[in-house]
C-alpha positions in Angstrom: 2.4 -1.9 4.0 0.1 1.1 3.0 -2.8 -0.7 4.9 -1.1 -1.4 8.0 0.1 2.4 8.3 -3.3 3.7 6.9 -4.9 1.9 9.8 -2.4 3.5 12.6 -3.4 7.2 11.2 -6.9 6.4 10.2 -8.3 3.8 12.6 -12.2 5.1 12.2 -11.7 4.4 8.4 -12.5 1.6 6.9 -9.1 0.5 5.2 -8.5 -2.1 2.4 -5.9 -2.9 0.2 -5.8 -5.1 -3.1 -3.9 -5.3 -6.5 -3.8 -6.3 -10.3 -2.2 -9.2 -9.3 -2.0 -11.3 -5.9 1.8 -12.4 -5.0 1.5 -13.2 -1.1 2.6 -11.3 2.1 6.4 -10.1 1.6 8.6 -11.5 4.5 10.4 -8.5 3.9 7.3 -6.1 4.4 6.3 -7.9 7.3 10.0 -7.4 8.9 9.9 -3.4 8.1 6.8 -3.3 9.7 7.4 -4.7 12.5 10.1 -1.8 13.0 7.2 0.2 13.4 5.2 -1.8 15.5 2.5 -2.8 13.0 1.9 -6.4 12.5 1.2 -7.1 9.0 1.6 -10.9 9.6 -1.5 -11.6 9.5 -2.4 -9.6 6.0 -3.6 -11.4 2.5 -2.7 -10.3 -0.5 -6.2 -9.7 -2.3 -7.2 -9.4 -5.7 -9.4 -5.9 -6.3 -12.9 -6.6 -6.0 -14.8 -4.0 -8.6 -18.0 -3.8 -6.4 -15.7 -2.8 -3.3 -13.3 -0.5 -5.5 -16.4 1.3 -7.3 -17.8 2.6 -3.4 -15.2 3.6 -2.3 -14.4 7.3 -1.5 -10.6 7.1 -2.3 -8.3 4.5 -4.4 -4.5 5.3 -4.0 -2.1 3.5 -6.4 1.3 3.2 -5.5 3.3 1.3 -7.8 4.7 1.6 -11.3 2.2 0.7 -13.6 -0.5 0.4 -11.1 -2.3 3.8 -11.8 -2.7 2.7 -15.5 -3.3 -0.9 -14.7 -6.2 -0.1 -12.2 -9.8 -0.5 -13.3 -11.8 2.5 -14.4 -13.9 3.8 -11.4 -17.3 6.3 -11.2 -16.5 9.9 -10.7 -17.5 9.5 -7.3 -14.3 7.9 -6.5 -11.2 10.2 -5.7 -8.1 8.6 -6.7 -4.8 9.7 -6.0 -1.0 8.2 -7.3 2.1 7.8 -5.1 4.3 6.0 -7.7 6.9 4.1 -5.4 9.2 1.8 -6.6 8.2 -1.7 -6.1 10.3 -2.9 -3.3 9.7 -6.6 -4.1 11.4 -5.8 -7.3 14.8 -5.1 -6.0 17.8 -7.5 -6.5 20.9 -7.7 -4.4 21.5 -8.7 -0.5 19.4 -8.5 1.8 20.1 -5.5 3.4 19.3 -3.8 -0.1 16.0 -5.2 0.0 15.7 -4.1 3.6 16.7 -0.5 2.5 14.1 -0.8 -0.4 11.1 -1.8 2.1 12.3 0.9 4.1 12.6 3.4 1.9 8.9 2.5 0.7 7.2 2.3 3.7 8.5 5.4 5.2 7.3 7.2 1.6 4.1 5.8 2.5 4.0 7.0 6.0 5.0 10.3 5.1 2.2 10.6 2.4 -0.7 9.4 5.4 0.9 11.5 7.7 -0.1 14.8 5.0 -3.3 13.6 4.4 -4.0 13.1 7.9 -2.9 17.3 8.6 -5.7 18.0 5.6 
């Protein structure tokens, strides 16, 4: 979800997203999406490649243990933590995991939207 709104706000930027661990696009991420018009659909869960991670100019972890769990990076690299819940996490109907994706991705949106007024 953070990639597909990072490249609404920031389409001159060279986005990427990857993680500790690769569990496949969320049906459920894809739906919330949508609500926003971005199409995620087409999105692979990606494993974080250290050559990619150590040029970048900014890492942003967003999930529990995801700011420990991420490799070490140079100096060089800005990094910044958002510490959502992990929406995939949640148990209960389906319009509680709705509300959870929800909940996340307008977090996220509201965090790009900041950065974007810096």
């Amino acid at each position: 979800m953070a990639e597909g709104m990072a490249k609404k706000y920031f389409p001159d930027w060279v986005i990427a997203s990857a993680g500790i661990e690769a569990h496949g696009l969320n049906p459920y991420a894809v739906k919330v999406m949508l609500e926003k018009d971005i199409d995620i659909s087409k999105n692979k869960s990606k494993l974080i490649d250290m050559d990619y991670l150590n040029h970048s100019d900014l890492v942003i972890t967003l999930c529990g243990g995801a700011k420990d769990k991420c490799p070490v990076t140079p100096s060089t690299v800005k990094r910044e933590h958002w510490g959502f819940i992990d929406p995939a996490l949640i148990q209960g109907t389906e319009n509680d995991k709705l509300r959870a994706f929800r909940t996340v991705r307008d977090g996220i949106e509201k965090r790009i939207i900041k950065m974007r007024s810096k």
